[in-house]
DOKOLGU-703822 format. One record per residue: x, y, z of N, C-alpha, C, CB in turn; residue in one letter; residue number from 1. Coordinates in steps of 0.02 Angstrom, whole numbers, plus 50000, padded with zeros to 5 digits. Glycine has a CB too. Layout:
% DOKOLGU-703822
+-------+-------+-------+-------+-------+-------+-------+-------+-------+-------+-------+-------+---------+-----+
:    nx :    ny :    nz :   cax :   cay :   caz :    cx :    cy :    cz :   cbx :   cby :   cbz : residuo : num :
+-------+-------+-------+-------+-------+-------+-------+-------+-------+-------+-------+-------+---------+-----+
:     X :     Y :     Z :     X :     Y :     Z :     X :     Y :     Z :     X :     Y :     Z :       A : NUM :
...
+-------+-------+-------+-------+-------+-------+-------+-------+-------+-------+-------+-------+---------+-----+
//
This chain:
% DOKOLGU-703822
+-------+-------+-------+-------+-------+-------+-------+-------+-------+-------+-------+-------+---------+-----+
:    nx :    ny :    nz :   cax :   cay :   caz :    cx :    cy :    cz :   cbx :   cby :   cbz : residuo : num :
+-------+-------+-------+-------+-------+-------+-------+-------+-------+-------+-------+-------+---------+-----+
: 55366 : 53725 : 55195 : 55325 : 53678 : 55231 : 55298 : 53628 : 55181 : 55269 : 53713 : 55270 :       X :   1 :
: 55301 : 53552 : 55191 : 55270 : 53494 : 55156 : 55193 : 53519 : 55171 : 55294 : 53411 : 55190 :       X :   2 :
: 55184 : 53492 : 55122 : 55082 : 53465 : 55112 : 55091 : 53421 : 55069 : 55011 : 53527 : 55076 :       X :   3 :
: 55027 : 53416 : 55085 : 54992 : 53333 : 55053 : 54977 : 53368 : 54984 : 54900 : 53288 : 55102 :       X :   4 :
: 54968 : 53313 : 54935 : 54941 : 53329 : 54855 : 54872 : 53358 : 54878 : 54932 : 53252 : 54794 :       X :   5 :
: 54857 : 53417 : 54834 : 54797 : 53458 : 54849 : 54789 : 53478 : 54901 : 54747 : 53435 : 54841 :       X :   6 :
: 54828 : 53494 : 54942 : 54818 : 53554 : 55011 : 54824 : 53610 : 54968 : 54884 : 53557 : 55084 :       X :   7 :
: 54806 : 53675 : 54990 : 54815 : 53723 : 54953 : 54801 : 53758 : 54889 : 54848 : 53717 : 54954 :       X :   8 :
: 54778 : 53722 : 54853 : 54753 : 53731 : 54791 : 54668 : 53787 : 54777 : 54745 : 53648 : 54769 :       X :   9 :
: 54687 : 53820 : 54741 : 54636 : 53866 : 54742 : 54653 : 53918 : 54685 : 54630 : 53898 : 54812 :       X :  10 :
: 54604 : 53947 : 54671 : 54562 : 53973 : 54603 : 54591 : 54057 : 54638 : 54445 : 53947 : 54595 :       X :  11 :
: 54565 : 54057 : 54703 : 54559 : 54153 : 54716 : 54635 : 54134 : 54764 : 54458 : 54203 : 54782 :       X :  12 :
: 54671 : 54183 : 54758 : 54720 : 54227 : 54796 : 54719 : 54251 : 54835 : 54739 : 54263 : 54781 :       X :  13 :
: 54735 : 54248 : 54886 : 54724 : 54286 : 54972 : 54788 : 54369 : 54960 : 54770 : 54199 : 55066 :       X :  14 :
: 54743 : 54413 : 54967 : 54797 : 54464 : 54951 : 54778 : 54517 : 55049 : 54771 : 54523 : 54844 :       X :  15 :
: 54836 : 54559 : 55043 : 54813 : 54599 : 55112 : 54762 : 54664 : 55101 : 54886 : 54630 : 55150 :       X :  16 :
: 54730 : 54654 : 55022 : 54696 : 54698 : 55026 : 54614 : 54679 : 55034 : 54717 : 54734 : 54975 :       X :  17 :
: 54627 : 54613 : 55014 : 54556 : 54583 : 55003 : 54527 : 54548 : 55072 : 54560 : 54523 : 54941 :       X :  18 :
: 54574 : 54550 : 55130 : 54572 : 54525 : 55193 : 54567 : 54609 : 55248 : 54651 : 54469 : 55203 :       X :  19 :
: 54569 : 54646 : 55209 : 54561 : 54705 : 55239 : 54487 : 54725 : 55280 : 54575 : 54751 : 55185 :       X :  20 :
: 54486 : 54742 : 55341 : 54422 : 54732 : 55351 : 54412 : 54830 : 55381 : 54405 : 54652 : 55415 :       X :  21 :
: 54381 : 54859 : 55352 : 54356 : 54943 : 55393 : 54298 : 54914 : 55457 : 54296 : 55016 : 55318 :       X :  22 :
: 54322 : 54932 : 55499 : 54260 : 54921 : 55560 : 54215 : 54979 : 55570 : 54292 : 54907 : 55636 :       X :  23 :
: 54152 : 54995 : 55592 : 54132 : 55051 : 55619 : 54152 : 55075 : 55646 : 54100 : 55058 : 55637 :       X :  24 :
: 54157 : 55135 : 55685 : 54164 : 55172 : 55721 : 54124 : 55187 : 55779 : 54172 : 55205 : 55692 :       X :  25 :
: 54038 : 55158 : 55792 : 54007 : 55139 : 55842 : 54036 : 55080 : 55879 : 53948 : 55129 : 55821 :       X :  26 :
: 54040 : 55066 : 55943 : 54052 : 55020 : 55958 : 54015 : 54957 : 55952 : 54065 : 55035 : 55999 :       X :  27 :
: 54046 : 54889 : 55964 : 53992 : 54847 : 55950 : 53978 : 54830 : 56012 : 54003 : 54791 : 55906 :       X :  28 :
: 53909 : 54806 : 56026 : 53877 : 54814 : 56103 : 53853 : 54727 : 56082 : 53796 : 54895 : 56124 :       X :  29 :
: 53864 : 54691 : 56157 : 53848 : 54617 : 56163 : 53751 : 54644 : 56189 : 53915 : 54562 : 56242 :       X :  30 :
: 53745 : 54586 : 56172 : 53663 : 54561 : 56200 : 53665 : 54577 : 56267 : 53640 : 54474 : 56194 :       X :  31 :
: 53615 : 54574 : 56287 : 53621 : 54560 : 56363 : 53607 : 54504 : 56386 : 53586 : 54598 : 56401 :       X :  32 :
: 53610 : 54478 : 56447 : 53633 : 54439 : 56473 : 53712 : 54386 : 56473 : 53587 : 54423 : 56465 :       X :  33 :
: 53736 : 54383 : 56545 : 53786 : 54336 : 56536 : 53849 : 54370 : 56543 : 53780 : 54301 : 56471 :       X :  34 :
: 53840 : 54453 : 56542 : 53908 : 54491 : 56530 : 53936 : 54507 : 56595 : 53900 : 54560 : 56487 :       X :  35 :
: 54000 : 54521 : 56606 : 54001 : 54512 : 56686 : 54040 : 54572 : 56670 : 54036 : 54437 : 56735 :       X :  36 :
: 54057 : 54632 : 56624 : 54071 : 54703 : 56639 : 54004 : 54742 : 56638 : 54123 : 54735 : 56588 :       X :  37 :
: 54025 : 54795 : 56674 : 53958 : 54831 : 56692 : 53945 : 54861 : 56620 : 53964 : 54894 : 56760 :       X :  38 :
: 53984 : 54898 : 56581 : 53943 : 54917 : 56549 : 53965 : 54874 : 56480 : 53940 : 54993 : 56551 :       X :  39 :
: 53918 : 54842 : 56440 : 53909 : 54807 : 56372 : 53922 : 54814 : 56330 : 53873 : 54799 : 56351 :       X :  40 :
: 53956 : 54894 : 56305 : 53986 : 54939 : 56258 : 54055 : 54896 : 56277 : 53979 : 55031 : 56273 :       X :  41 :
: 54088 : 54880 : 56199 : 54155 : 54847 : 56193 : 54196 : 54888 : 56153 : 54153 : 54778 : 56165 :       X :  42 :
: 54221 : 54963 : 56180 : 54258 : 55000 : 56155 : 54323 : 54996 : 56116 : 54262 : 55025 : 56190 :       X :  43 :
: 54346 : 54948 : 56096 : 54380 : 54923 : 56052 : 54400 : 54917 : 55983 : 54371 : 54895 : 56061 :       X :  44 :
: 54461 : 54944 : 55946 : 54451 : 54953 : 55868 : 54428 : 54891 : 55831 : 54518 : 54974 : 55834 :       X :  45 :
: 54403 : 54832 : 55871 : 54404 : 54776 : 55813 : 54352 : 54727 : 55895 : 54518 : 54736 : 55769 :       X :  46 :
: 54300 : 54708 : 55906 : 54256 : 54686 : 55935 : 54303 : 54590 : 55964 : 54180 : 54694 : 55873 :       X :  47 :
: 54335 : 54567 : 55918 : 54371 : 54528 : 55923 : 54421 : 54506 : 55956 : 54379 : 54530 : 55895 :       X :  48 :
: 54462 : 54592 : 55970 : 54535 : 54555 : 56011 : 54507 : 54596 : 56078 : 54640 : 54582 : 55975 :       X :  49 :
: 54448 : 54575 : 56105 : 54410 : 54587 : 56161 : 54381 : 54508 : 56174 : 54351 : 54651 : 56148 :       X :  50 :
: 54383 : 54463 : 56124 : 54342 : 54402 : 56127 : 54398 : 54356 : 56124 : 54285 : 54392 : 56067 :       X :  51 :
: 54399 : 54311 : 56058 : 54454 : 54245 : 56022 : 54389 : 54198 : 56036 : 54552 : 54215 : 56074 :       X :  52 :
: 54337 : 54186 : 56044 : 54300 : 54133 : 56059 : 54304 : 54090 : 55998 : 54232 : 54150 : 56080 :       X :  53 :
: 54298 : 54138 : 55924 : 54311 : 54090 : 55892 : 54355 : 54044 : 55868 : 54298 : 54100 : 55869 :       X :  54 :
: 54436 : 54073 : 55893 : 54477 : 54047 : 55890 : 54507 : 53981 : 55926 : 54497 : 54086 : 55893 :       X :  55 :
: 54474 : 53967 : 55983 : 54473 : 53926 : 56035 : 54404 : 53891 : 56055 : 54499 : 53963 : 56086 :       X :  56 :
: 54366 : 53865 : 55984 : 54293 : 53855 : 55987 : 54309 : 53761 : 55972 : 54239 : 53913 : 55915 :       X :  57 :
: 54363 : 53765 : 55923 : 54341 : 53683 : 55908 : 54436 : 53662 : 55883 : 54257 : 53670 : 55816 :       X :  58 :
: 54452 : 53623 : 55884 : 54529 : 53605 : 55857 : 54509 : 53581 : 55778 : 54575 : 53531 : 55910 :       X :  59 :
: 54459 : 53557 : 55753 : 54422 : 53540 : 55707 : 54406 : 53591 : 55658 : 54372 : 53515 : 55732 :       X :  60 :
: 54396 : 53672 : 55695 : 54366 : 53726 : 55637 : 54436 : 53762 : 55598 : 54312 : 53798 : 55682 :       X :  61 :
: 54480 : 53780 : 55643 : 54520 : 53824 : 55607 : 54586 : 53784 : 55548 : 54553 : 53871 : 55671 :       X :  62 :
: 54536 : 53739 : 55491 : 54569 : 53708 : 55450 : 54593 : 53758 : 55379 : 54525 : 53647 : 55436 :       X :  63 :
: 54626 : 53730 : 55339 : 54655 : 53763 : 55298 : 54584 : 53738 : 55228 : 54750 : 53737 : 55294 :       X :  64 :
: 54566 : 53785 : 55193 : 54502 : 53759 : 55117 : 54533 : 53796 : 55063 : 54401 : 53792 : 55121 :       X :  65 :
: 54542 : 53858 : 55038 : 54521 : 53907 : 54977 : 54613 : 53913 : 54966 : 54462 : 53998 : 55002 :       X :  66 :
: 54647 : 53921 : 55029 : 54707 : 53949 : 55027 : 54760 : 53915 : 54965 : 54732 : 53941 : 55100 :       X :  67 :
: 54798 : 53964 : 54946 : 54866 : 53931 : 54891 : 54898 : 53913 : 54925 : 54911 : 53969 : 54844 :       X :  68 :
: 54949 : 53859 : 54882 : 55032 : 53846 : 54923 : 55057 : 53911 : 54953 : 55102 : 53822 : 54863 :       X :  69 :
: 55074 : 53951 : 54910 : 55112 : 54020 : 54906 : 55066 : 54034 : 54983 : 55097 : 54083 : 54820 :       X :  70 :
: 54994 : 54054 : 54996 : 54986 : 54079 : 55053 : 54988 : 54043 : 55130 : 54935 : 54105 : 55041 :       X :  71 :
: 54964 : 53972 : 55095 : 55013 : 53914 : 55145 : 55052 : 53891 : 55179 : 55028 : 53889 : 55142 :       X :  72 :
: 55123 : 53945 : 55141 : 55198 : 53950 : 55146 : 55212 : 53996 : 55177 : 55233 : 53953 : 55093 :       X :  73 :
: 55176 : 54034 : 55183 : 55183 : 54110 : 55237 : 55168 : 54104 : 55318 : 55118 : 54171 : 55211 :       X :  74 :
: 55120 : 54042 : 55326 : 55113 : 54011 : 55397 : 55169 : 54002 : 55438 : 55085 : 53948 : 55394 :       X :  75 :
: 55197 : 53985 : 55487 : 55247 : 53965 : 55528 : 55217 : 53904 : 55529 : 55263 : 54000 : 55592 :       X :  76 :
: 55279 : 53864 : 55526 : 55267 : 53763 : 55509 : 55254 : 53764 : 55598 : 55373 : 53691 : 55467 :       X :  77 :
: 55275 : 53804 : 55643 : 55257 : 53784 : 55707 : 55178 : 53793 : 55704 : 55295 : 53826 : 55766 :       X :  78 :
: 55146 : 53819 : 55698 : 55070 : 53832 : 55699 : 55022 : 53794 : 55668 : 55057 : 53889 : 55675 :       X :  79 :
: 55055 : 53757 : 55635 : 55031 : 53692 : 55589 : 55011 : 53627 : 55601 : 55073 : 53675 : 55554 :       X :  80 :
: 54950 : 53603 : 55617 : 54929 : 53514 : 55630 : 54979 : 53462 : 55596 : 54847 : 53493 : 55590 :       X :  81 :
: 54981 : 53423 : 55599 : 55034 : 53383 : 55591 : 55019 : 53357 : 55541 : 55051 : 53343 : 55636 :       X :  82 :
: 54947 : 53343 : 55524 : 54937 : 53328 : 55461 : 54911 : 53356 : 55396 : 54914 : 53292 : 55468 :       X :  83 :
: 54934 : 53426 : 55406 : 54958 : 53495 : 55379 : 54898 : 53513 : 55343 : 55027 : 53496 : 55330 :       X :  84 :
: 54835 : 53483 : 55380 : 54783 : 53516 : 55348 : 54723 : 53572 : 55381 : 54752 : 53461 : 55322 :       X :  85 :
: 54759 : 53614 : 55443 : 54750 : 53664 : 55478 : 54783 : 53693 : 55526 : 54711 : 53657 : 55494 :       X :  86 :
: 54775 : 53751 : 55559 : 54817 : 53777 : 55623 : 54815 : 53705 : 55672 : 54773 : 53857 : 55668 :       X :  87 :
: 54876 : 53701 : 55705 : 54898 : 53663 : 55774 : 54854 : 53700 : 55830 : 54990 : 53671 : 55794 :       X :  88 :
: 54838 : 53640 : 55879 : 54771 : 53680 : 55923 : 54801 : 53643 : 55991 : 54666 : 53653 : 55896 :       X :  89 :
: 54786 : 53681 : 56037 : 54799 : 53645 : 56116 : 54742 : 53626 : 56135 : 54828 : 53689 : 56177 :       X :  90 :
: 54711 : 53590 : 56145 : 54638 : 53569 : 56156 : 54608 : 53604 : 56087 : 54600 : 53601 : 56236 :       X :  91 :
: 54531 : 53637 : 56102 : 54495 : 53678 : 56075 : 54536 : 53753 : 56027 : 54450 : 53694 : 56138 :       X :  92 :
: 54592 : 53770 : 56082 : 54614 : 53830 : 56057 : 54662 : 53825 : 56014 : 54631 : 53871 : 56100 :       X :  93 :
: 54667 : 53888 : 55939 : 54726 : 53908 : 55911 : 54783 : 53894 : 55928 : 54730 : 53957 : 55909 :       X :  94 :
: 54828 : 53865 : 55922 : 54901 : 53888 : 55959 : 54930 : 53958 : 55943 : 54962 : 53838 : 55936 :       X :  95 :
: 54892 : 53971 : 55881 : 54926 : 54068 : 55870 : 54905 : 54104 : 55896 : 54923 : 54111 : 55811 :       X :  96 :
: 54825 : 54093 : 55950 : 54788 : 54149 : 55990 : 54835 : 54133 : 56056 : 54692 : 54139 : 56001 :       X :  97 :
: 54846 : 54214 : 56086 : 54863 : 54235 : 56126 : 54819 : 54289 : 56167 : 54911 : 54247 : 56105 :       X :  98 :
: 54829 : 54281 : 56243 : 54796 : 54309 : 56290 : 54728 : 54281 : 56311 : 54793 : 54370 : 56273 :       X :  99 :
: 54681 : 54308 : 56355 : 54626 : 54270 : 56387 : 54550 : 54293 : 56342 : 54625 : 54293 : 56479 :       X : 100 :
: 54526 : 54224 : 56328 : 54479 : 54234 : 56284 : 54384 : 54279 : 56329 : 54475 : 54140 : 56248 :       X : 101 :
: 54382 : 54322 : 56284 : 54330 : 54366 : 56327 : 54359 : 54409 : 56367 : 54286 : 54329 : 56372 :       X : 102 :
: 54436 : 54426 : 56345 : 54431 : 54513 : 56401 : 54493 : 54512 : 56345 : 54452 : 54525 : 56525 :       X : 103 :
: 54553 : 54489 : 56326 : 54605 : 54536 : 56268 : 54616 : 54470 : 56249 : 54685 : 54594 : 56290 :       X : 104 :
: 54637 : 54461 : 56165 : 54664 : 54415 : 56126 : 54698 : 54440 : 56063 : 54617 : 54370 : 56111 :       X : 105 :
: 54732 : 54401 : 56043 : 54782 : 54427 : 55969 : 54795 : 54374 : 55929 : 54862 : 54458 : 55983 :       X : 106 :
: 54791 : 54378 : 55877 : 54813 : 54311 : 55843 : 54894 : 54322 : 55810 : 54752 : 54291 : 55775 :       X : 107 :
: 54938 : 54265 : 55816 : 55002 : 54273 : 55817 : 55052 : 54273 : 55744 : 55018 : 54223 : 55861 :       X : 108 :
: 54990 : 54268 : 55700 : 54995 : 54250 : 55630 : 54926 : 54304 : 55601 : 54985 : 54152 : 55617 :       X : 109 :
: 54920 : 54347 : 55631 : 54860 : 54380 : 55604 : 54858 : 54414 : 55522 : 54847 : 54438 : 55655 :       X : 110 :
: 54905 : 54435 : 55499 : 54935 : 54456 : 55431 : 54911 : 54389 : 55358 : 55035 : 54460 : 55448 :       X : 111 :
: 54940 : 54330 : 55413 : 54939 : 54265 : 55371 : 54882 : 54220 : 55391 : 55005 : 54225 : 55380 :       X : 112 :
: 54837 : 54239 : 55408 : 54808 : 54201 : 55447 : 54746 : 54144 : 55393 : 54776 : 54257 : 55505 :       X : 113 :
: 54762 : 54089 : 55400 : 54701 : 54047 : 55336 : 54632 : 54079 : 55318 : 54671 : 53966 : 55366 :       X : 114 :
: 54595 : 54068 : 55269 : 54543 : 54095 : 55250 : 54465 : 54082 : 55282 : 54548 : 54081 : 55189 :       X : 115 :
: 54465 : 54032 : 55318 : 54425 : 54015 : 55376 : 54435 : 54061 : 55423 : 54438 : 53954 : 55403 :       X : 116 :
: 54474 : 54102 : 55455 : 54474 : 54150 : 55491 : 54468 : 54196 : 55486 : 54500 : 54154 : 55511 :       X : 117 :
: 54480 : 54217 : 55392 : 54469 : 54300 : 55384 : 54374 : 54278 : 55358 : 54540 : 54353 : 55298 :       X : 118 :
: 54338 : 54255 : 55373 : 54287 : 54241 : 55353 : 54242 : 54255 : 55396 : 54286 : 54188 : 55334 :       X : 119 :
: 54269 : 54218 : 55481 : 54230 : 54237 : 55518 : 54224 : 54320 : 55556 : 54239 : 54187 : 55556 :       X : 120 :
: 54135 : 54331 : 55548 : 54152 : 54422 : 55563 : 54103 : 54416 : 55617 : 54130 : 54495 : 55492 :       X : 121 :
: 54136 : 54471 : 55647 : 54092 : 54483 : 55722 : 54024 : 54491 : 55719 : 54112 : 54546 : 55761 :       X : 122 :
: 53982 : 54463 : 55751 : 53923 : 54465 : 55763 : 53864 : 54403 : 55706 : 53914 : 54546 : 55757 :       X : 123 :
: 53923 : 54387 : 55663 : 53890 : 54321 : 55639 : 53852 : 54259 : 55664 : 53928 : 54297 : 55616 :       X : 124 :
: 53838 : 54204 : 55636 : 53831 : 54138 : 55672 : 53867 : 54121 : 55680 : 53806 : 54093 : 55658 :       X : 125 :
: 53914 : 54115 : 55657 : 53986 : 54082 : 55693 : 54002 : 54098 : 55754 : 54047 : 54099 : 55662 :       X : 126 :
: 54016 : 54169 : 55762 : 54038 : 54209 : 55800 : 53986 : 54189 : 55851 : 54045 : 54279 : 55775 :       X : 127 :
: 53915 : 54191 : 55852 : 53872 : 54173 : 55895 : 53875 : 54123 : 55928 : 53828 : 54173 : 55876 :       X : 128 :
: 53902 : 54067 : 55888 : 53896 : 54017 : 55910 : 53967 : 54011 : 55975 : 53891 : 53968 : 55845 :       X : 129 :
: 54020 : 54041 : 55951 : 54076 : 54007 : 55986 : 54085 : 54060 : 56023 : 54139 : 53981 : 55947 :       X : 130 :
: 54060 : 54127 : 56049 : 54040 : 54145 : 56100 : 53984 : 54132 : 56160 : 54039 : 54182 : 56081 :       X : 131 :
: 53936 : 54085 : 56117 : 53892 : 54051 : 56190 : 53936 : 53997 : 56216 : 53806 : 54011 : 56171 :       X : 132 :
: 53968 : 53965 : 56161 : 54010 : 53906 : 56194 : 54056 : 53936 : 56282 : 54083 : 53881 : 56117 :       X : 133 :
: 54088 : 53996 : 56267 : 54129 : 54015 : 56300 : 54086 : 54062 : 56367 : 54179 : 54048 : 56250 :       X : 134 :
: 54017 : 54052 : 56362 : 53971 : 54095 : 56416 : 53971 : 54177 : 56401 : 54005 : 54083 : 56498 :       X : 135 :
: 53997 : 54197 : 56324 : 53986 : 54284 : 56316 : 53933 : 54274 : 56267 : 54059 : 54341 : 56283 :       X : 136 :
: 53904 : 54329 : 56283 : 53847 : 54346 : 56244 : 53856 : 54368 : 56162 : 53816 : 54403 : 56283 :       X : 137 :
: 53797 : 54365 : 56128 : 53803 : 54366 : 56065 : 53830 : 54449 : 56048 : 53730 : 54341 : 56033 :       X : 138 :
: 53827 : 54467 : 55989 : 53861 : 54523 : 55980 : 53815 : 54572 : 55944 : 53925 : 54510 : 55945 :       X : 139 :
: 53783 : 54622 : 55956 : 53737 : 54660 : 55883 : 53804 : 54706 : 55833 : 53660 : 54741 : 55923 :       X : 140 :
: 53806 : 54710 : 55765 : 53800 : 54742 : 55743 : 53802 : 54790 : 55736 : 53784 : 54735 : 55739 :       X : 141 :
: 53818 : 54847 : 55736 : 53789 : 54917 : 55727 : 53790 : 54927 : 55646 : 53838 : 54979 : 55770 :       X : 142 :
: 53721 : 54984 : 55631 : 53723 : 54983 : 55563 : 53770 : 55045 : 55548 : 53650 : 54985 : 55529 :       X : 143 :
: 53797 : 55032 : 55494 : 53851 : 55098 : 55459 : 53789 : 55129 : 55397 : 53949 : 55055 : 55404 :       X : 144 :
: 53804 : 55211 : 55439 : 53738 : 55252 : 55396 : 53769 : 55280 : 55349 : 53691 : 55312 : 55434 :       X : 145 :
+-------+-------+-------+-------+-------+-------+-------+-------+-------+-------+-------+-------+---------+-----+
//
């Protein structure tokens, strides 16, 4: 895949170990209000591919910053903005998220996915934010004892 001079360039290395994420094992439970399943508990190994809000929050956020050529090159050129300086978006959304945002989602490049995305973690501001966008409630946390 072409890029522009200085796409890609970066100091740290995106490896699959350093993108590795252990989740709890409590579930993560939304706020209340706004939730339209009865119960708020999101039994799920990963709080996320129950959501994608952030993936389908802005065509503007999911740009390419920290990433190398080398991890650049691992993208599918279909998934790519045209002016190869983030994921390709259909409106607001990913073109690599798949399924309905707030009940199952997957990302289609999840292995490779830019460093803006392994960044955002559930129950953050981010995450906060581009789940009110979408009418779901914020997310708590659970603490790991």
């Amino acid at each position: 895949m072409a890029k522009e001079p200085g796409l890609g360039t970066s100091e740290r290395c995106l490896t699959a170990e350093s993108s590795r994420l252990d989740w709890p094992t409590a579930p993560f439970r939304a706020k209340t209000g706004g939730m339209t399943r009865g119960d708020p508990a999101i039994p799920v190994e990963s709080p996320c591919q129950a959501c994608g809000a952030c993936c389908s929050y802005s065509s503007n956020w999911p740009r390419f910053t920290t990433e190398d050529d080398a991890a650049l090159d691992l993208i599918p050129a279909s998934f790519v903005n045209e002016k190869l300086s983030g994921m390709r978006c259909d409106g607001d959304r990913c073109s690599a998220l798949s399924g309905k945002v707030g009940v199952a989602t997957s990302c289609g490049i999840y292995a490779v996915r830019p460093e803006v995305c392994r960044t955002c973690l559930p129950g953050d501001v981010e995450c906060a934010m581009a789940r009110r966008r979408h009418g779901l409630p914020a997310l708590t946390v659970p603490t790991v004892s």
